[in-house]
C-alpha positions as CSV (number, residue, x, y, z in Angstrom):
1,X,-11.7,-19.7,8.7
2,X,-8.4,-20.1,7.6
3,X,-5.7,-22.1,9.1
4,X,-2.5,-19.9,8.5
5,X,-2.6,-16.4,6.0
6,X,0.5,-16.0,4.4
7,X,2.1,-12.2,3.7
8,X,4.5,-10.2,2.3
9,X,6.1,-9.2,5.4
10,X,8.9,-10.2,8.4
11,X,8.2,-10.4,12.0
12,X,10.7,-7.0,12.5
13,X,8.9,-4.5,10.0
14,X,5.3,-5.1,12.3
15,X,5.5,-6.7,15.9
16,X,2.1,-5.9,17.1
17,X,0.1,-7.2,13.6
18,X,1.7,-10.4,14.0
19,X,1.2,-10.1,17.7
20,X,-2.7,-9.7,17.0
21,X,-3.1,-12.5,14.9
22,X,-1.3,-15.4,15.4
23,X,-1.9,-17.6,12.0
24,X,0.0,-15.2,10.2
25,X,2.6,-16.8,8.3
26,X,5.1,-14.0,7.2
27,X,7.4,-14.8,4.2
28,X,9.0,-11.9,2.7
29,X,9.5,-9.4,1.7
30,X,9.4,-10.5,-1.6
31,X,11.1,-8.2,-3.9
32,X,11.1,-7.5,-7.9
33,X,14.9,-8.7,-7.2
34,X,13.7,-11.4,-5.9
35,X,12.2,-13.0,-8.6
36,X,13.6,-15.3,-11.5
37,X,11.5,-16.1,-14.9
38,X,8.1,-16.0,-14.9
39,X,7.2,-15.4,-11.3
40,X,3.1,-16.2,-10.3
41,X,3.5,-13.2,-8.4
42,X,3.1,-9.5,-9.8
43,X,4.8,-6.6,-8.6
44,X,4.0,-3.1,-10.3
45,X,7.3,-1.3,-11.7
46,X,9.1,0.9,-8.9
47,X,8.6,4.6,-9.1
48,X,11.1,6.6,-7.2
49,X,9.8,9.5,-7.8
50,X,8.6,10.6,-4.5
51,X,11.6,10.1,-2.9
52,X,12.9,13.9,-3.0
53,X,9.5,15.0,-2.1
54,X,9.4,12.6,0.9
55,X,13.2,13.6,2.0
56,X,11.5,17.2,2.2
57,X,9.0,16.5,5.1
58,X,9.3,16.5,8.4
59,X,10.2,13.0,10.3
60,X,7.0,11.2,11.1
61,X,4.6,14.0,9.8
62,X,3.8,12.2,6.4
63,X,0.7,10.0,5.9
64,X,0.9,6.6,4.0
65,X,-2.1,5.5,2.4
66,X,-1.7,2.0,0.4
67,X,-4.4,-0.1,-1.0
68,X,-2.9,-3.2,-2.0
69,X,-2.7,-5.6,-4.6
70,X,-6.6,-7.0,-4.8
71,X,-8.6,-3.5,-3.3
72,X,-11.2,-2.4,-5.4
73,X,-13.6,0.6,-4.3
74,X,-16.8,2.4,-5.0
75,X,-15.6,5.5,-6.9
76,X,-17.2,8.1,-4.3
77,X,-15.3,6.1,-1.6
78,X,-11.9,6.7,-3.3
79,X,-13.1,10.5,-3.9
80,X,-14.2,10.6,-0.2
81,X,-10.8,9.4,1.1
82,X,-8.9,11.7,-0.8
83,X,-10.8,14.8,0.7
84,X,-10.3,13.3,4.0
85,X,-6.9,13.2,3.1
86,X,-6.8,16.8,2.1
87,X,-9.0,17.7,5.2
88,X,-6.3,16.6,7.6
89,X,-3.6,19.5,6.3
90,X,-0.8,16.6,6.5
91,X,1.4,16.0,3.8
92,X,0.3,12.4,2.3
93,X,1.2,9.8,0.0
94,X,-0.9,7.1,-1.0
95,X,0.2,4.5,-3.6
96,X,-3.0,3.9,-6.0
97,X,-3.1,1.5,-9.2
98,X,-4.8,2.8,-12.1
99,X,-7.4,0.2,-11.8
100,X,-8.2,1.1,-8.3
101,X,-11.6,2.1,-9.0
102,X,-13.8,1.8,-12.2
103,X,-13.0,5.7,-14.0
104,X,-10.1,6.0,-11.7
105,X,-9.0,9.1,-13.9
106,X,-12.1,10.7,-13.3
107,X,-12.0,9.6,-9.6
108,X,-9.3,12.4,-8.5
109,X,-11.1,15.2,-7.0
């Protein structure tokens, strides 16, 4: 029922999404760089850490899986979405917060 839904996107990085549906007002991306003092908006510290996997895959054969910001699920959900992962035999990366799920340590199959 909303008017306009703003996002942390452009027009270029995804055509068809904004394509799709019309009220969305893109306005990014809004980077860690790009903020100044105390910012409303939160961004989780960078991890670079996957890059040198991710360099060792093959071009377009790697799954992303990202939750975002506000996404909280059941913890058998989380568990079942990681063994589908699994089940596919595709190299994946998902970006999870710790939070994602009530005993999110315990969530991990």
């Amino acid at each position: 029922m909303a008017d306009c839904l703003i996002c942390n996107s452009i027009h270029d990085f995804e055509p068809v999404a904004f394509t799709l549906v019309p009220n969305i007002l893109p306005i990014g991306p809004l980077l860690v760089s790009n903020r100044q003092g105390n910012s409303t908006g939160y961004f989780w510290q960078e991890d670079s850490t996957c890059l040198k996997w991710l360099e060792q895959q093959q071009p377009n054969s790697v799954i992303y899986v990202a939750f975002g910001s506000f996404t909280i699920i059941e913890k058998i959900q989380f568990q079942e979405l990681a063994l589908g992962l699994e089940l596919t035999n595709r190299p994946f990366l998902w970006i999870v917060r710790p939070d994602i799920t009530n005993g999110a340590n315990e969530a991990f199959p």
